[in-house]
RODREN-633186 format. One record per residue (C-alpha): residue in one letter; z negated, x, y negated. Coordinates in steps of 0.25 Angstrom, whole numbers, padded with zeros to 4 digits, always signed. Layout:
BEGIN
AZXY
...
//
This chain:
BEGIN
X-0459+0352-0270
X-0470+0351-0279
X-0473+0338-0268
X-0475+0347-0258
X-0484+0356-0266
X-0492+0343-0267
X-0491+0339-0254
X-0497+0355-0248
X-0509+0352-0258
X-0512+0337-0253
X-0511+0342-0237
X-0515+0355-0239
X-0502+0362-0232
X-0499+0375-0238
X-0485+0377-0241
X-0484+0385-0229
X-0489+0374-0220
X-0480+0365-0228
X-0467+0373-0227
X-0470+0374-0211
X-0472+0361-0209
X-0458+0357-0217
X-0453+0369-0208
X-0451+0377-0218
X-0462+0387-0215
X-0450+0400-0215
X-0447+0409-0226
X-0431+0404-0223
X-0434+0389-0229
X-0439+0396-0243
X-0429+0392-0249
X-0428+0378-0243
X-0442+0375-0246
X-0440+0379-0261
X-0429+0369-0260
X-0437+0358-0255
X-0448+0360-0265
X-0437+0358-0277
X-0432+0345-0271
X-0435+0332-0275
X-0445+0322-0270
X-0438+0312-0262
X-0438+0298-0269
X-0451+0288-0264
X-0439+0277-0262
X-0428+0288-0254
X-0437+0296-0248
X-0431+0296-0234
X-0417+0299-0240
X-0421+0310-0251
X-0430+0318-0239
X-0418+0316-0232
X-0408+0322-0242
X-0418+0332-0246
X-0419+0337-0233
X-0404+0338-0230
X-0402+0345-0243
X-0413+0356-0239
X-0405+0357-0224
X-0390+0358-0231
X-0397+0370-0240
X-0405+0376-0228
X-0397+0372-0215
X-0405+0381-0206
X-0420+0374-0209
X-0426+0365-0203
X-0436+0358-0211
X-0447+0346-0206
X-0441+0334-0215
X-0453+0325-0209
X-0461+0334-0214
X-0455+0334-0227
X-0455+0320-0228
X-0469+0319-0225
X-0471+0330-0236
X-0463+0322-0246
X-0472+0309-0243
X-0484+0314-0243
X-0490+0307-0257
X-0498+0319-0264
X-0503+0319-0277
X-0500+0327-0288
//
């Protein structure tokens, strides 16, 4: 997500450190983390239910993964500038 490119510059995490805190730090969740990145930012008014629906949609593709949803959800909220 181009939000999360802005969120790495306004903390500082690389995309390493960014991947490994969502949990998605192994070369097996490649293809979940490109499919994150394309997704749509939740709505400011559903943001609860859009994470939610986000994050099952990432699961049903990639039962096997776990990934960090608070940690996503703190991602997605962080205001950053563009």
């Amino acid at each position: 997500m181009y939000r999360q490119h802005l969120s790495r510059q306004h903390t500082g995490l690389s995309l390493a450190q960014q991947r490994a805190l969502l949990g998605l730090h192994d070369t097996s969740t490649d293809a979940l983390w490109i499919r994150l990145q394309a997704m749509p930012l939740p709505r400011p008014q559903q943001f609860d239910t859009d994470l939610q629906r986000i994050v099952a949609h990432l699961l049903t593709s990639c039962p096997n993964t776990t990934i960090h949803t608070s940690q996503l959800a703190a991602f997605l909220r962080t205001p950053v500038e563009p």
